[in-house]
VEXDREN-2710 file (C-alpha; in Angstrom, 1 decimal):
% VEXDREN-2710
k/r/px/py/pz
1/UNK/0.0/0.0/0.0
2/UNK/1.1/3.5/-0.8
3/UNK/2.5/5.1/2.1
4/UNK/3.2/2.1/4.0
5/UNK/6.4/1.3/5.7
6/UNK/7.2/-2.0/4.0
7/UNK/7.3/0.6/0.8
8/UNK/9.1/3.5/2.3
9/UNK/12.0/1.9/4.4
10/UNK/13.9/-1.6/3.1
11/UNK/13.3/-4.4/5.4
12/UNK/16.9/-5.6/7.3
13/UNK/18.6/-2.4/6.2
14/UNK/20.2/-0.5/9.1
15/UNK/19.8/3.1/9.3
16/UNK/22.0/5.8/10.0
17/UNK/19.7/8.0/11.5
18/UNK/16.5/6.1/12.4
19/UNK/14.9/8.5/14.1
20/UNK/15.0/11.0/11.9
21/UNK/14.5/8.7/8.9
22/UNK/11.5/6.8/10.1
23/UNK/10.1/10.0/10.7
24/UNK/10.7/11.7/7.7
25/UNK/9.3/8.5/5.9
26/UNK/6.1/8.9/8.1
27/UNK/5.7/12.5/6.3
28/UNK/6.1/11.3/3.2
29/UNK/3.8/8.3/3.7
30/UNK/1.2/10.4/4.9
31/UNK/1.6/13.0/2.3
32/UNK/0.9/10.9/-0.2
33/UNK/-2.0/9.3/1.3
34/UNK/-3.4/12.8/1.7
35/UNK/-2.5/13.0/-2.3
36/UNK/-4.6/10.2/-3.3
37/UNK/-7.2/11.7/-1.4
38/UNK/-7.7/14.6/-3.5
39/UNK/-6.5/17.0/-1.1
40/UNK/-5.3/20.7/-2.2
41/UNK/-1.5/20.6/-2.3
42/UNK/-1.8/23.7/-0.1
43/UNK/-3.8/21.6/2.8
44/UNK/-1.0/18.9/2.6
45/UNK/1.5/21.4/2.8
46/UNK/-0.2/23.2/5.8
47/UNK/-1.0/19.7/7.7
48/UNK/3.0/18.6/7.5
49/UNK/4.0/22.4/8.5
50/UNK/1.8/21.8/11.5
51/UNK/3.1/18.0/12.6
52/UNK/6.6/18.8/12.3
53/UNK/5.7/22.1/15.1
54/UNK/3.9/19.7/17.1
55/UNK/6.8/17.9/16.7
56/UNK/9.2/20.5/17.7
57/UNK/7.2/21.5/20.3
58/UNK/7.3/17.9/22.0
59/UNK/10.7/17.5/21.7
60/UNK/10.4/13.7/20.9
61/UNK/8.8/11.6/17.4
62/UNK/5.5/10.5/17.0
63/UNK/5.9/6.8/19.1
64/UNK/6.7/9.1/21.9
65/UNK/4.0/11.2/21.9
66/UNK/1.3/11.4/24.4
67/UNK/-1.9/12.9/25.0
68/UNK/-0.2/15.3/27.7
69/UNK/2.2/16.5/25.0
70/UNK/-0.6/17.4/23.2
71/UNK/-2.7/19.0/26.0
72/UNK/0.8/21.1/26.9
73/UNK/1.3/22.4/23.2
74/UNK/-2.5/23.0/22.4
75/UNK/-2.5/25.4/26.2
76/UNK/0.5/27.5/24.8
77/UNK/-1.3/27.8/21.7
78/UNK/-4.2/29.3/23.5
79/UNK/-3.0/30.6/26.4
80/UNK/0.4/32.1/25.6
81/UNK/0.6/32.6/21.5
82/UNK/-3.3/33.7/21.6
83/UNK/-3.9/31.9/18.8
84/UNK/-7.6/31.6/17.6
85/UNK/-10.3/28.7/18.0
86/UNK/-9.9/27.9/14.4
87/UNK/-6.3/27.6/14.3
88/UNK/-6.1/25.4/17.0
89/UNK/-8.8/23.2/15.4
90/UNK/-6.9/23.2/12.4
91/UNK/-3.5/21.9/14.4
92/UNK/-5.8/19.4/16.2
93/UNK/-7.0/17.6/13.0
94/UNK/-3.6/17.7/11.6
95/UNK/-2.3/16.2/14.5
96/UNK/-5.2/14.0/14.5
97/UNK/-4.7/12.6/11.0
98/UNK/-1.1/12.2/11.2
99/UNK/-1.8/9.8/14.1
100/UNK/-4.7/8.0/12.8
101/UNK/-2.1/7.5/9.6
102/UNK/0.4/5.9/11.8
103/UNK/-1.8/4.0/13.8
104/UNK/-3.7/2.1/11.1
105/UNK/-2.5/-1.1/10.8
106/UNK/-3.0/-1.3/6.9
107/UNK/0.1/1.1/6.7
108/UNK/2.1/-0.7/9.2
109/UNK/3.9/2.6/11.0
110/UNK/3.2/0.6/14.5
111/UNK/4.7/-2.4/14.1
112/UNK/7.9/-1.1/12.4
113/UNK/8.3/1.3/15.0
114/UNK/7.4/-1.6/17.6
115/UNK/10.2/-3.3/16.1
116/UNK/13.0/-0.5/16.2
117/UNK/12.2/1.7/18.9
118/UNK/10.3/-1.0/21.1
119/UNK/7.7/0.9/21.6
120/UNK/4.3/2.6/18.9
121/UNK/2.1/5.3/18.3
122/UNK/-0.4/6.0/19.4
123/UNK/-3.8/8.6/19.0
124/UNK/-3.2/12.1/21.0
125/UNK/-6.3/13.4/19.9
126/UNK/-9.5/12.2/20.9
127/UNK/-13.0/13.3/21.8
128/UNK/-11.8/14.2/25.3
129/UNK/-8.9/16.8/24.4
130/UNK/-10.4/18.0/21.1
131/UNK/-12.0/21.3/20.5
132/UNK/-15.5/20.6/19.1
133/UNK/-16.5/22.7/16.4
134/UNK/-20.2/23.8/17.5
135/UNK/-20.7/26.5/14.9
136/UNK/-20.2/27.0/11.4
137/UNK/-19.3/30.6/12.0
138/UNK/-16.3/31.4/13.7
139/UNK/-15.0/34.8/12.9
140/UNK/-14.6/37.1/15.6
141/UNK/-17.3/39.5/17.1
142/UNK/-14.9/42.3/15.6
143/UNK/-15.7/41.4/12.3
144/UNK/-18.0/43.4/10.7
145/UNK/-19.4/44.5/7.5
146/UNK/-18.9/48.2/6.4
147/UNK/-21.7/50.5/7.2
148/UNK/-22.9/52.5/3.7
149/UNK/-21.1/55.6/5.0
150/UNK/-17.6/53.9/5.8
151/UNK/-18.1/52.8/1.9
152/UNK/-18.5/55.6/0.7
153/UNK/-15.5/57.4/2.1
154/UNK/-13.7/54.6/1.5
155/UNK/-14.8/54.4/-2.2
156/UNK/-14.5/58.2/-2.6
157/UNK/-10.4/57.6/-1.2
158/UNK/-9.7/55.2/-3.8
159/UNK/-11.3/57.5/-6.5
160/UNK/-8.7/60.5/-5.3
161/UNK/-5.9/58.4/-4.9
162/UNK/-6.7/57.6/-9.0
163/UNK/-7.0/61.2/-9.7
164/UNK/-4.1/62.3/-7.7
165/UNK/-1.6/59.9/-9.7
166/UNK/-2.6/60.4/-12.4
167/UNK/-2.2/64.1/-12.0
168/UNK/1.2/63.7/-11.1
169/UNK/1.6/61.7/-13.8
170/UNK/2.6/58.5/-12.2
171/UNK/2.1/55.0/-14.2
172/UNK/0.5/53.8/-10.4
173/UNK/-2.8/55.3/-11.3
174/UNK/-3.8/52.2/-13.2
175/UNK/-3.2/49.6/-10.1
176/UNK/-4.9/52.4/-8.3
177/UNK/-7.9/52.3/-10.5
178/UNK/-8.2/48.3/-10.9
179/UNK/-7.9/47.7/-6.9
180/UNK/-10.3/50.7/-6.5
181/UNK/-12.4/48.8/-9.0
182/UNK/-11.9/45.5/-7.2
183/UNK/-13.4/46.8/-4.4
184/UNK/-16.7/47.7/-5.8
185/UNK/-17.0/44.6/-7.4
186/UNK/-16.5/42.8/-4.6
187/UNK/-19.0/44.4/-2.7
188/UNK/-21.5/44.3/-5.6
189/UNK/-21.5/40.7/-6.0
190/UNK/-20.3/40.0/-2.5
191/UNK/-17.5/38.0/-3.9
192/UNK/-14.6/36.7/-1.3
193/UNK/-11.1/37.8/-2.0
194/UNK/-9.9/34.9/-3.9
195/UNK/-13.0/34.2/-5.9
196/UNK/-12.4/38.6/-7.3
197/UNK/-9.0/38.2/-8.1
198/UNK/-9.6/35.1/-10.0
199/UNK/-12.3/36.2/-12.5
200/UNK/-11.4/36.6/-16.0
201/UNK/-13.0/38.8/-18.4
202/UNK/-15.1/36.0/-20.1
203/UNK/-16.5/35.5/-16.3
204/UNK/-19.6/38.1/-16.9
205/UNK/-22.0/37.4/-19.2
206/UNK/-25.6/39.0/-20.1
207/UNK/-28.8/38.3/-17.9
208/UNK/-32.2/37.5/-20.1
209/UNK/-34.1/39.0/-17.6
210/UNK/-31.9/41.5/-16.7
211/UNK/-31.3/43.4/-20.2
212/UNK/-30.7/46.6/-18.3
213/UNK/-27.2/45.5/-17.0
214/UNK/-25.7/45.0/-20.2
215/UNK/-23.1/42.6/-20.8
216/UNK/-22.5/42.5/-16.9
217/UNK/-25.9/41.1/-15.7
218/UNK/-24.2/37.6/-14.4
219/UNK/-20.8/37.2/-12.9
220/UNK/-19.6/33.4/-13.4
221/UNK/-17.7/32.7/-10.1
222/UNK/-15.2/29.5/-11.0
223/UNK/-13.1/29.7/-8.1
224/UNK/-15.5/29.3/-5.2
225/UNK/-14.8/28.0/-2.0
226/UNK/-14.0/23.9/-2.0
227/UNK/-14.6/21.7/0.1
228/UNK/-12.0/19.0/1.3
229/UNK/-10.6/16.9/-1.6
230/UNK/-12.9/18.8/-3.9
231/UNK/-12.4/21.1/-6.8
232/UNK/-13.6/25.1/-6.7
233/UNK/-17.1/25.4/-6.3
234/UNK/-18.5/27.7/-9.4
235/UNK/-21.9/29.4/-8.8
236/UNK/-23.2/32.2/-11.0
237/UNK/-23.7/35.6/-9.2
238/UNK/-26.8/37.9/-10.5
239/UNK/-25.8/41.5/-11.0
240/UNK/-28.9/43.2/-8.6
241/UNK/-27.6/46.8/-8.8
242/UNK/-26.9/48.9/-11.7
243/UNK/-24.1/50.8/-11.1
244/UNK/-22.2/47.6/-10.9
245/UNK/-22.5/47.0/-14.5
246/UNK/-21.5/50.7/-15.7
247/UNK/-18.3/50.2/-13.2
248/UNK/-17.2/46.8/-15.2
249/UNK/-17.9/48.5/-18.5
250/UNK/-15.9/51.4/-17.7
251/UNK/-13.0/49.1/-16.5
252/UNK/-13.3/47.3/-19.1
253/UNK/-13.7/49.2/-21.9
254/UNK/-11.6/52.3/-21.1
255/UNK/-9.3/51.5/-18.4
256/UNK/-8.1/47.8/-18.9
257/UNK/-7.1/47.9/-22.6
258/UNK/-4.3/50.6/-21.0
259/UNK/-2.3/47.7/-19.3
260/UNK/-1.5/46.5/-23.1
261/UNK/-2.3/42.5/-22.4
262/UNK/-4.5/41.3/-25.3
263/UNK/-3.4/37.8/-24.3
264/UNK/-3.7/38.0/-21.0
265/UNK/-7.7/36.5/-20.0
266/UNK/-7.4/37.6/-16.1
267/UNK/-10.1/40.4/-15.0
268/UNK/-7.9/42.6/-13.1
269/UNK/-3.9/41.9/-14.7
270/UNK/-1.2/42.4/-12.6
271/UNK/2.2/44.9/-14.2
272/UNK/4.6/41.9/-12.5
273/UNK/2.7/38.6/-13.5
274/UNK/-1.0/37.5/-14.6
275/UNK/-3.9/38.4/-12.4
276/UNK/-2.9/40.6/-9.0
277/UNK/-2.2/38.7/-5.6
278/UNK/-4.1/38.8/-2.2
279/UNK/-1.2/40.3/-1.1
280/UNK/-1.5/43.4/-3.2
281/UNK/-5.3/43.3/-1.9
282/UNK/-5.0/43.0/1.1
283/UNK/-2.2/46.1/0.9
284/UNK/-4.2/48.4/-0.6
285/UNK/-7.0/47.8/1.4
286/UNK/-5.5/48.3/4.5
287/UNK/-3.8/51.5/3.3
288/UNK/-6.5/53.0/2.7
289/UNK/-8.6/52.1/5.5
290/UNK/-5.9/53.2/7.8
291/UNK/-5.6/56.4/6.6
292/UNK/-9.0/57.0/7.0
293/UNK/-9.2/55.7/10.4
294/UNK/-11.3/53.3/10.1
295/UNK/-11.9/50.0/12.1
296/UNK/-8.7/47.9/11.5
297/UNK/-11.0/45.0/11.8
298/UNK/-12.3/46.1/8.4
299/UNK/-11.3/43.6/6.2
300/UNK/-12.1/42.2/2.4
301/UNK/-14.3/40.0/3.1
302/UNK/-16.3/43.1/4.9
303/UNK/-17.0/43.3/1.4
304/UNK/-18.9/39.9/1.4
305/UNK/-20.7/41.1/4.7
306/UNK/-21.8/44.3/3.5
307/UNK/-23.2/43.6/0.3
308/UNK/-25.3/41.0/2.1
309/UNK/-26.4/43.1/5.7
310/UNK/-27.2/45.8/2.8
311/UNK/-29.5/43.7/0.6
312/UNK/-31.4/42.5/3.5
313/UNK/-31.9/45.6/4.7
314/UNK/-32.9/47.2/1.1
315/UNK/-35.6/44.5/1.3
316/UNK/-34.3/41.5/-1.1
317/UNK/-35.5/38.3/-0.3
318/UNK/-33.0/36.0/2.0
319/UNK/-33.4/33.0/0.2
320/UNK/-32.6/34.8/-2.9
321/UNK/-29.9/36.5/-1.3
322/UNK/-28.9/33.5/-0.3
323/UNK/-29.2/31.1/-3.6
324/UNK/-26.7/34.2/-4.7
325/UNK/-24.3/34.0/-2.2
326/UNK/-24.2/29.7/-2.4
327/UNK/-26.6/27.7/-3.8
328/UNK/-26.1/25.2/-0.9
329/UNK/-25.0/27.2/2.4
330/UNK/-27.1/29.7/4.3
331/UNK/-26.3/33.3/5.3
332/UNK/-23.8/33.7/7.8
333/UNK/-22.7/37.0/6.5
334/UNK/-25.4/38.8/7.4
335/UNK/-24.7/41.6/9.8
336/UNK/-28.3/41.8/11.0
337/UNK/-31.5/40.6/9.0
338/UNK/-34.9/42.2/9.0
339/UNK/-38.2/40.7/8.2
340/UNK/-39.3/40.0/5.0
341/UNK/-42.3/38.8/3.5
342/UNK/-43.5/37.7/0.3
343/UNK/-41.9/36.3/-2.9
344/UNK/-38.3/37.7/-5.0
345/UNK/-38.9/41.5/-5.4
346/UNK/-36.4/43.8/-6.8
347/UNK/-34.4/46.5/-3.9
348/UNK/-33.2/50.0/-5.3
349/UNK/-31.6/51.3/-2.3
350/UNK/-29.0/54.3/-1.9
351/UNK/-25.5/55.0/-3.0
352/UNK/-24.5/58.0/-3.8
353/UNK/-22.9/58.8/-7.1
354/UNK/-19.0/58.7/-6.5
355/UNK/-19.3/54.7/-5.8
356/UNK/-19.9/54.2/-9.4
357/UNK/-17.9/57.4/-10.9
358/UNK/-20.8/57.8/-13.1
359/UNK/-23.0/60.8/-12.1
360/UNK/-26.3/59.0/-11.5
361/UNK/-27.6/57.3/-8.5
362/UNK/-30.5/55.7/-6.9
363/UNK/-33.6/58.5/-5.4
364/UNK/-32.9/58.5/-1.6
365/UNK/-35.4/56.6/0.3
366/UNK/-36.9/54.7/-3.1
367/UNK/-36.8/51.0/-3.0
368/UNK/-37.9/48.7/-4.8
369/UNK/-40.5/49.0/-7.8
370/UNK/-40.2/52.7/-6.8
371/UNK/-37.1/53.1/-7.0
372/UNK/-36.0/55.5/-9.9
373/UNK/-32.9/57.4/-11.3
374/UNK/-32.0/60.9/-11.0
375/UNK/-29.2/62.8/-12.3
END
């Protein structure tokens, strides 16, 4: 069997380090277990980054481990490092893979160790020491989606940076302008941070019923969040407010054809390499919301938040806002619902003008059928 230690180490063959080489052939055992399971190479990556720190940590190899050990690492974790609920889940089912790899007889880890070191493996983690998970929401209570105000500074600082450079005649102006427009279109379609940076510009399409919106009445999301062993989940994102669709036709039909890549198929191109990275993101966004002294926990993904507190609040359906968000989770985003009745109606809602660099908005205080356009 793949993994096993009859394949990894040669039977009767004295080793010069056996401590170190058992282990190391543990790690590559269980990798490519983990391999054959479909898992992301980033998630096998992670798990073998987080046994060799338990392993540190311990100060002894796997058939010397102990539940104590465990206890003692997972306490500094919490106590000391201050690291979050999730993380230490995370560690905890690393840890609790690794063993149940080394444990199972099929693979043969146990008896080979049995055999040099006299003595096995065995499970640290078990239903006694592990942290349950007991919701499917776990980000902190700091988190928070942006309120409309917040947005529109923060839209209104990105606009100015744009001008400004570009004024000064600096070639920055056009990552200014794309990460300015990133941010809009992550909070119109309410998009995470990977799934935005990964569009390309064949990912919006026209909506039947939504002929008002152009070209950009459906945004094709390929690069959804997977599930363990699984591929990208792709869902298809309805464009619900109309100043959404004249910021992608801007972008792309004035400002994207200045970066000069014909070939290149990614959305938002980076001047270094393809499409531009979460660290650029994450950057840019945090620049900006700093000098506007705004709530550091204001993240991207208070994108994701707002765009779904907001269309609850301008009266959209939650099942619909949910079927939009993920066709198979429920809202979690929400900041705070209210109640709604009846079937899928259209919201209008505010936003004032400078959000979409087109001098138009939405009437304040119509929503809905009445909702109308005013110069």
């Amino acid at each position: 069997m793949a993994g096993s230690a009859a394949l990894s180490l040669v039977d009767g063959v004295s080793l010069l380090h056996p401590e170190d080489q058992v282990f190391e052939a543990m790690l590559t055992g269980w990798r490519n277990q983990q391999v054959a399971r479909n898992l992301a190479p980033s998630t096998v990556d992670s798990r073998e980054h987080q046994v060799r720190a338990f392993t540190r940590n311990a100060g002894g190899y796997p058939w010397q481990w102990s539940a104590h050990l465990a206890d003692e690492w997972f306490s500094d974790l919490r106590g000391v490092r201050h690291c979050g609920r999730s993380t230490v889940r995370s560690y905890q089912t690393a840890i609790r893979g690794f063993c149940n790899f080394v444990t199972d007889p099929a693979y043969g880890w146990a008896s080979e160790c049995e055999q040099r070191f006299g003595t096995h493996p065995i499970q640290v983690i078990n239903e006694v020491n592990a942290a349950a998970h007991v919701s499917e929401s776990e980000s902190k209570p700091s988190k928070r989606a942006f309120t409309r105000l917040e947005l529109q500074v923060l839209f209104d600082y990105a606009d100015e940076q744009v001008a400004r450079k570009r004024a000064l005649g600096r070639k920055g102006w056009l990552s200014a302008f794309r990460d300015a427009t990133i941010f809009k279109v992550a909070y119109g379609y309410g998009t995470r941070r990977n799934e935005t940076r990964m569009l390309d510009v064949a990912d919006f399409g026209r909506n039947p019923d939504g002929k008002e919106f152009g070209d950009y009445g459906i945004c094709y999301v390929r690069y959804g969040k997977a599930r363990p062993g699984s591929e990208p989940k792709r869902r298809s994102v309805l464009t619900v407010r109309p100043w959404t669709s004249e910021v992608l036709e801007q972008w792309f039909t004035e400002i994207r054809p200045v970066f000069g890549l014909d070939d290149n198929p990614a959305a938002w191109p980076s001047e270094r390499g393809l499409r531009v990275g979460p660290a650029q993101l994450n950057k840019r966004l945090s620049a900006y919301r700093d000098a506007l002294g705004m709530d550091p926990a204001l993240d991207f993904h208070s994108f994701r938040r707002s765009y779904v507190t907001h269309l609850i609040e301008d009266g959209w359906d939650p099942r619909f806002v949910q079927v939009l968000l993920s066709p198979i989770s429920a809202v979690h985003d929400v900041q705070h619902e209210t109640e709604t009745t009846g079937g899928l109606r259209p919201g209008g809602g505010y936003l004032a003008s400078s959000i979409t660099q087109i001098p138009r908005r939405f009437d304040v205080g119509s929503t809905g059928l009445d909702a109308r356009l005013v110069g």
